[in-house]
N, C-alpha and C positions, 0 to 999 in steps of 0.2 A: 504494500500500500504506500502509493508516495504522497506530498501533503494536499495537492488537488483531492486525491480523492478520500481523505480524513477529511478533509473541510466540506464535501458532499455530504461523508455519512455522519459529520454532530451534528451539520447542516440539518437532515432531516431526525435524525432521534433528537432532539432538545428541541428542535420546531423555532431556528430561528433563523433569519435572513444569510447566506452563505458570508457578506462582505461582512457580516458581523461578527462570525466565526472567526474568519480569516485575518480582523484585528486582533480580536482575542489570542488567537493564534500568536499573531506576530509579535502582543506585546511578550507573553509569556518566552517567546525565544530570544527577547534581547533581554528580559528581564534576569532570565537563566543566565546568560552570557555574560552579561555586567556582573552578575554576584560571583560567578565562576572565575571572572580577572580578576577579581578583588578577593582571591583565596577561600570565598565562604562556599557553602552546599546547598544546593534545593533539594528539599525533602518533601518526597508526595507519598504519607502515611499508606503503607499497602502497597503502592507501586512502586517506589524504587526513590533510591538518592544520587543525585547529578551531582557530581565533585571532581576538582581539578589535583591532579597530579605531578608532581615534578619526577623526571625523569633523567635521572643525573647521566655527564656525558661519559662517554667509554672509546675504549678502541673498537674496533671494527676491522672487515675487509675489505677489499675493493672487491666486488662481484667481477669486474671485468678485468683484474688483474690479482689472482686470491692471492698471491705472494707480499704484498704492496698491502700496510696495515694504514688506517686511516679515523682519524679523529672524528665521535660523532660528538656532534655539539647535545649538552646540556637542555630540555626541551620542558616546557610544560603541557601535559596530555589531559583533555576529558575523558573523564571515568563513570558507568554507571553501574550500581550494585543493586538488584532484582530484592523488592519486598518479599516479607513472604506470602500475602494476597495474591502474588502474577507469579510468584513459584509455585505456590500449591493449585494456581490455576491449570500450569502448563505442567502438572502434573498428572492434571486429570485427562484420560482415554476421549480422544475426540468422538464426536456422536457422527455415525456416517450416514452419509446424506443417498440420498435414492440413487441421483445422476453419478456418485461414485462408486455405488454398490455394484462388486462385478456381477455378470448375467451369469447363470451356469449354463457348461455347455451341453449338447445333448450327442 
């Protein structure tokens, strides 16, 4: 699912205008982003925590030359860690749906 069509489907389950969603939307992704540069976390109780990582630098190889070792630079990385509401979700046995159910053969 890419964010067009998230913003279809709160779109219709919450019953409100799409360009409305898609503010919502937008501010929620700078909102994350700002707090994420400024070293803090968003926490969505059940679903999961959005937190930034420092990635300290190391050596490395060259790929296109493995012999030839190579400084990576020091890095700060987004991190997300799954509640356990959307783990014990994605735990549970998906319900199969007709159009997936294979036919038997004869």
């Amino acid at each position: 699912m890419n964010k067009a069509d998230l913003i279809n489907k709160l779109s219709e389950k919450i019953n409100l205008p799409k360009k409305q969603v898609e503010d919502v939307l937008s501010g929620f992704e700078e909102m994350t982003m700002a707090t994420l540069k400024e070293g803090g976390e968003v926490t969505l109780t059940g679903f999961g925590t959005f937190m930034a990582k420092d990635r300290h630098a190391r050596m490395g190889v060259n790929p296109q030359k493995p012999e030839e070792k190579i400084q990576i630079p020091a890095v700060r990385v987004p991190k997300f860690k799954a509640g356990k509401a959307l783990k014990d979700a994605l735990k549970e046995k998906p319900v199969a749906t007709p159009a997936a159910t294979p036919t038997p053969q004869a």
